[in-house]
C-alpha positions in Angstrom: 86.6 46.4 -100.4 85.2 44.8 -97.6 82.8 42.4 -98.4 80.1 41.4 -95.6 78.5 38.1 -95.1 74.8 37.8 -96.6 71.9 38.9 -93.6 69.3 36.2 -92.8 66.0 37.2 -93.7 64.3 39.1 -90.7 61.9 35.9 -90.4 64.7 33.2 -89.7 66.3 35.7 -87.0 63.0 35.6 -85.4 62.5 32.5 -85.3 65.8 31.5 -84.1 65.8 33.8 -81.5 62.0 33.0 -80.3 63.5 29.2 -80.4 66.8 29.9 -78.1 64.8 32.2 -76.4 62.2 29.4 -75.6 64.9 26.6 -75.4 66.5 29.1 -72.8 62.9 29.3 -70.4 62.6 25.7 -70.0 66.1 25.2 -69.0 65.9 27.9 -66.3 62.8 26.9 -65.7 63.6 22.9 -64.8 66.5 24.1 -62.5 64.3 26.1 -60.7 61.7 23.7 -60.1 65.1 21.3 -59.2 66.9 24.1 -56.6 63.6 24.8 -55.2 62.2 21.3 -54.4 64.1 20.5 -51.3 62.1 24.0 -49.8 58.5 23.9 -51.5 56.2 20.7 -51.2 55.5 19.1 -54.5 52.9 16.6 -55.0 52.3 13.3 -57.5 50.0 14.1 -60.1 46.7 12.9 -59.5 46.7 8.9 -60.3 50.6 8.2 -59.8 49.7 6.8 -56.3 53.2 7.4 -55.3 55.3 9.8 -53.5 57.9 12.1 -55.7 61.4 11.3 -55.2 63.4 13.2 -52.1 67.0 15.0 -52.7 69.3 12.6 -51.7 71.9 13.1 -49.2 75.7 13.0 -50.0 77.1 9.5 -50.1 78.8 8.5 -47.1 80.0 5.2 -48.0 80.8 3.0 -51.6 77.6 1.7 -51.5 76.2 4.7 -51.6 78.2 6.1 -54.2 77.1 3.5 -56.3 73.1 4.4 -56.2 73.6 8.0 -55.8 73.5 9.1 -59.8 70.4 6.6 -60.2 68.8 8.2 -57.2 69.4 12.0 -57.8 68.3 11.4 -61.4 64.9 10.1 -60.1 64.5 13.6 -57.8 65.4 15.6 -60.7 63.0 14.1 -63.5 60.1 14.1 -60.6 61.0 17.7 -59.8 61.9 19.1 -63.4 59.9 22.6 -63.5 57.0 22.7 -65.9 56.9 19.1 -65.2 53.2 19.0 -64.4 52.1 21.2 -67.4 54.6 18.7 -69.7 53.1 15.3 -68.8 49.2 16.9 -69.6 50.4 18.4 -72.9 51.7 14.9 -73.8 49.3 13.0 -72.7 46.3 15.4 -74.0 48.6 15.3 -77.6 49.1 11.3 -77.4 45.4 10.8 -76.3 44.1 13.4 -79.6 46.5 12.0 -82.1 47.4 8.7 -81.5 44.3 7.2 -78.9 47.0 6.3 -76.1 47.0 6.5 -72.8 50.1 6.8 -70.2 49.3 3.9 -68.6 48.1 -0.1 -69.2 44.8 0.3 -66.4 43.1 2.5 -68.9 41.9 2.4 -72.2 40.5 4.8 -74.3 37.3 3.8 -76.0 35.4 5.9 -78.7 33.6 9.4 -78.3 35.7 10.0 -74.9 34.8 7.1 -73.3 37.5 5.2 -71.0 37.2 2.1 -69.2 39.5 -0.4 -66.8 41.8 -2.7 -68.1 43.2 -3.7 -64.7 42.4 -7.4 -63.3 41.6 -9.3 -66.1 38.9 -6.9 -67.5 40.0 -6.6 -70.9 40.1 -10.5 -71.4 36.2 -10.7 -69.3 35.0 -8.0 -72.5 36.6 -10.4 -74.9 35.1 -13.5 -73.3 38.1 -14.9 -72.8 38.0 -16.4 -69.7 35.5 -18.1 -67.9 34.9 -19.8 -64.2 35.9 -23.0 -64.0 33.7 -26.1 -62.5 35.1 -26.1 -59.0 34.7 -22.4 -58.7 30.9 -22.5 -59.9 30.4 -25.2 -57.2 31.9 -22.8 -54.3 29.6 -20.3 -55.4 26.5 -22.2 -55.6 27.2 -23.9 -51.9 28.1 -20.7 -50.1 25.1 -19.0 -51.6 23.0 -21.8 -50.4 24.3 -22.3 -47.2 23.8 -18.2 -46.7 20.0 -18.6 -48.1 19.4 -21.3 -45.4 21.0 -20.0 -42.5 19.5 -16.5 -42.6 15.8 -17.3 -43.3 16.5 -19.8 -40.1 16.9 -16.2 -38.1 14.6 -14.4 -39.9 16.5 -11.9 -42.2 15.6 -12.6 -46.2 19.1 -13.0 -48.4 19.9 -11.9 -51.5 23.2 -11.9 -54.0 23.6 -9.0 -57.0 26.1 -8.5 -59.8 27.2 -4.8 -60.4 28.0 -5.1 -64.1 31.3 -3.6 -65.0 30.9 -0.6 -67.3 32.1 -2.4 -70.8 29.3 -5.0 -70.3 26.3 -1.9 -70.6 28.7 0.0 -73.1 30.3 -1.7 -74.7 29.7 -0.3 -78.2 32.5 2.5 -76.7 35.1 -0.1 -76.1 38.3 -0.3 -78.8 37.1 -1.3 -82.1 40.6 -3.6 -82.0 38.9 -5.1 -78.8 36.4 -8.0 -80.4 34.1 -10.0 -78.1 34.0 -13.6 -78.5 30.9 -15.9 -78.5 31.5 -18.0 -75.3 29.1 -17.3 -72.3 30.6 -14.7 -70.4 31.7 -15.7 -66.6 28.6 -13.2 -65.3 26.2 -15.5 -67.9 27.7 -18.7 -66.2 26.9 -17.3 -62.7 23.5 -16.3 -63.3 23.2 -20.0 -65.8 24.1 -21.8 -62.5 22.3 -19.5 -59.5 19.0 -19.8 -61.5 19.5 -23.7 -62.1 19.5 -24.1 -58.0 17.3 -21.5 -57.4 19.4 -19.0 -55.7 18.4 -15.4 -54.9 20.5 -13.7 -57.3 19.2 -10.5 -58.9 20.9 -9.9 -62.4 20.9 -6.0 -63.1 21.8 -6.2 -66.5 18.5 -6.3 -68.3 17.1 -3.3 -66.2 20.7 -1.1 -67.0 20.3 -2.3 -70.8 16.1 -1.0 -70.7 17.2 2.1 -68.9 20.3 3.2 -71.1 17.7 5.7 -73.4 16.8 7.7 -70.9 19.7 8.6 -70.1 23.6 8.0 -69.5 24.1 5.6 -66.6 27.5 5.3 -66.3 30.3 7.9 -65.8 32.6 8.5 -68.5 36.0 9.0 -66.7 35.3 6.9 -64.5 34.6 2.6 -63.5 31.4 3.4 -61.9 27.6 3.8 -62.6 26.0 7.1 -61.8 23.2 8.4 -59.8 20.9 7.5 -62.7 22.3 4.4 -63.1 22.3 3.4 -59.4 18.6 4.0 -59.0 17.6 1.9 -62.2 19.6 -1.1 -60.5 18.2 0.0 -56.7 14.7 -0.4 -58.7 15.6 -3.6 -59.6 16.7 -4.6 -56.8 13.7 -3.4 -54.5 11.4 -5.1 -56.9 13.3 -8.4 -55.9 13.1 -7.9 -52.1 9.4 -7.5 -52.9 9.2 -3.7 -51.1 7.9 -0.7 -53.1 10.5 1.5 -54.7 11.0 5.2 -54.8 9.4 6.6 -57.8 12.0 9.4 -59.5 11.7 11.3 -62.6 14.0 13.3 -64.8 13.6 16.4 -62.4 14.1 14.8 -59.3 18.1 14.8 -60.7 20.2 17.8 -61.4 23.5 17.5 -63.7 26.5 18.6 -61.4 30.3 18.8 -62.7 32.3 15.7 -61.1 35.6 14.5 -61.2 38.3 13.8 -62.5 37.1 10.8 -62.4 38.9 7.2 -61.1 39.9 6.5 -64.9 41.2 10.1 -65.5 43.3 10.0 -62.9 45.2 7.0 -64.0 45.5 7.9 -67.0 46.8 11.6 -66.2 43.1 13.3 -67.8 42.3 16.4 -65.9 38.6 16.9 -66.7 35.4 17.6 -65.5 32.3 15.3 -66.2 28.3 16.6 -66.1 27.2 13.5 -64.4 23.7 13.3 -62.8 22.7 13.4 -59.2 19.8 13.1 -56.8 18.3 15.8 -55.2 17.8 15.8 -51.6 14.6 17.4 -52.0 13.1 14.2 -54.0 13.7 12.0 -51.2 10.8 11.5 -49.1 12.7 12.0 -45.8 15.8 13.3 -44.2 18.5 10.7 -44.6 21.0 11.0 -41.4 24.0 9.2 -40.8 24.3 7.7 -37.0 27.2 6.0 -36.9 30.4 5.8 -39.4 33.6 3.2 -38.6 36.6 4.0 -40.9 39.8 2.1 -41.6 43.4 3.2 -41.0 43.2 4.7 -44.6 40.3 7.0 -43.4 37.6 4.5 -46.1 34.2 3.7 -44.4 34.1 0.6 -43.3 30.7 0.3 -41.6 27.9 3.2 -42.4 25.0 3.3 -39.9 21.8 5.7 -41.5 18.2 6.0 -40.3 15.4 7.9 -41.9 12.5 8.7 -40.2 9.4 7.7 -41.3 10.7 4.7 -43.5 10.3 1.0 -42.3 12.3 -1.8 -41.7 16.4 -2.6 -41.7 18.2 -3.7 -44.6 22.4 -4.5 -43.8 23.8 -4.2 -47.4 27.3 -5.6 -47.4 28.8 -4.0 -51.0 32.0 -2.5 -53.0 32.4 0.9 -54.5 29.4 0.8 -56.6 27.4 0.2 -53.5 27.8 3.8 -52.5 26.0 5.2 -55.0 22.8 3.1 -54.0 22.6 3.9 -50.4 20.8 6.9 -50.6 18.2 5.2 -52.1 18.0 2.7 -49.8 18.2 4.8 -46.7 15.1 7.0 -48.1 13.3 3.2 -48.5 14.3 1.6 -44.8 14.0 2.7 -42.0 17.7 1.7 -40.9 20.5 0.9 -43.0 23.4 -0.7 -42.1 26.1 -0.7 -44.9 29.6 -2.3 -44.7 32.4 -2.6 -47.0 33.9 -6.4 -47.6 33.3 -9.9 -48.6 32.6 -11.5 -45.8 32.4 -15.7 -44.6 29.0 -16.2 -43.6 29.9 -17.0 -39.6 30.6 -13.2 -40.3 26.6 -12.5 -41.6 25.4 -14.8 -39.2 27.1 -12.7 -36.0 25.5 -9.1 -37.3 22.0 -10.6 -38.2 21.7 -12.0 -34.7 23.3 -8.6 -33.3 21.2 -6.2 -35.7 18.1 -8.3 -36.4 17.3 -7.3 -40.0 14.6 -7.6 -42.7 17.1 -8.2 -45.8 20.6 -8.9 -46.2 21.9 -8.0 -49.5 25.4 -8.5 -50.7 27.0 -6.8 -53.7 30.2 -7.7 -55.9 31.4 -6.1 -59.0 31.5 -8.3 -62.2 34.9 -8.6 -62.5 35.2 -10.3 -59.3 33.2 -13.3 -59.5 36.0 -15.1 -59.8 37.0 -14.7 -56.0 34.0 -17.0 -54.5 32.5 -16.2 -50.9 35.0 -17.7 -47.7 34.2 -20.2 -45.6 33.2 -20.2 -42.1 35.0 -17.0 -41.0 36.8 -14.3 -42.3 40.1 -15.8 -40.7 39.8 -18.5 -42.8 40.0 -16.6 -46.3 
């Protein structure tokens, strides 16, 4: 009598076959995406800010044989099929689970929140650094010799902090992340602009009053929104002594945006309800004259007038100054926006060439620690 082996359940066949089976589809599927790379174009994910590794050509030479495995292993993990789909699995999985992030620029606070890390940020939450003496005094004399030198041609001056995200929300940041007592270096800025009397506008207790009526900065991303933008440009207006635009909850509309600046270094594809203004609560027709980009394509110089509005205001800011020019376009008559830090030779050549009411500079928080140049920008 023949005597024949014991069958598996019906259940462990399946499941070992649905396993080979789906062991079997990513294998064919990775040397597809491989074979087919050198003829279709394949991109960097979003955030990578880097081009995907190229097929390498046969070795010609020792030399080349050497790098050759390194180098065809690089095209063959940035080409792998299902790649894509693989690193958002993970790093939606590692981001649920375990609160980590593919990357050391972001981290992920509570309730979906992310902010920076990059360029010191982390330690500036934790008050962990501060400006020294000899940085505080190049500060206070560029600021002063700007205050004099303008109001000797006729333009007023003014200096603002844009507070970096983790400073208005910080109840999002890491609980692991704790925040030390020490003035922060924003605190010793202000401590020393207000001992000398310096025209610096401090935005932070307008954002802090204006955070319950509503979000005003974005979650996936380092900047404020249009809400938040026109609770500093009221602020700031206030300051320059000129009436502001008055806006109410219906004047913005909540619009999908993103991903976001953070999201995309960190690999998150996701869409944000963020607010934003509507053109018809603006009291006139904002138009753009005159636009000077970089080699990279970024605006370097942004010329707008608005008919009906008075006066010229040249705004010299950083990212988060984009978000305020519509507001101050629909307030001046002529805007003249550029991107930059400049020396104040620099200032003094466009106020004498543009002849305006204000000049208002804007820097981000976390880089008060890079004081204005000296005479000219050739000198930085």
């Amino acid at each position: 009598m023949t005597i024949l082996p014991p069958q598996r359940p019906l259940a462990d066949r399946v499941y070992g076959y649905g396993l080979a089976g789906l062991l079997g589809l990513f294998v064919l599927g990775g040397a597809a995406g491989v074979l087919l790379a050198p003829f279709a174009r394949t991109d960097a994910l979003p955030g990578e800010n880097r081009r995907l590794g190229a097929l390498p050509p046969l070795p010609g030479n020792i030399e080349e044989w050497d790098t050759f495995p390194r180098r065809f292993e690089a095209f063959v993990n940035d080409h792998f099929g299902f790649r894509a789909a693989l690193i958002h699995t993970q790093t939606d999985l590692s981001t649920a689970l375990l609160n980590r992030l593919p990357t050391d620029q972001v981290v992920a606070g509570t309730d979906g929140w992310l902010f920076y890390a990059g360029e010191g940020s982390l330690a500036l939450f934790q008050r962990a650094v501060e400006l020294d003496p000899d940085r505080l005094d190049a500060w206070r004399t560029q600021l002063a010799e700007r205050v004099g030198r303008l109001n000797s041609l006729g333009a007023g001056y003014a200096f603002t902090v844009a507070p970096d995200k983790h400073t208005i929300y910080g109840e999002y940041m890491p609980g692991y992340l704790h925040r030390g007592r020490n003035p922060s270096p924003h605190d010793q800025f202000m401590t020393m602009a207000t001992a000398n009397d310096l025209p610096v506008i401090d935005l932070r207790p307008a954002l802090m009053a204006g955070k319950p009526s509503g979000q005003l900065y974005m979650r996936d991303d380092t900047h404020w929104n249009a809400r938040g933008a026109y609770v500093a440009y009221r602020a700031l207006m206030a300051r320059l002594g000129r009436e502001a635009l008055d806006l109410g909850d219906g004047d913005f509309d909540m619009r999908p945006n993103g991903p976001g600046d953070l999201a995309r270094m960190a690999l998150i594809d996701r869409l944000e309800q963020v607010p934003a203004t509507r053109a018809q609560a603006l009291p006139c027709e904002v138009r753009e004259v005159e636009r000077v980009n970089d080699p990279s394509g970024k605006a370097t110089l942004i010329r707008t007038r608005c008919e009906g509005a008075a006066g010229k205001l040249v705004l010299y800011r950083d990212s988060f100054g984009d978000a305020l020019l519509p507001f101050f376009a629909a307030s001046f008559g002529e805007v003249v926006a550029l991107s930059g830090t400049p020396a104040l030779a620099d200032i003094e050549r466009l106020v004498e060439a543009e002849r305006p009411d204000f000049v208002l500079e804007e820097r981000v928080e976390r880089h008060l620690r890079f004081p204005p140049a000296g005479p000219s920008t050739e000198a930085r």
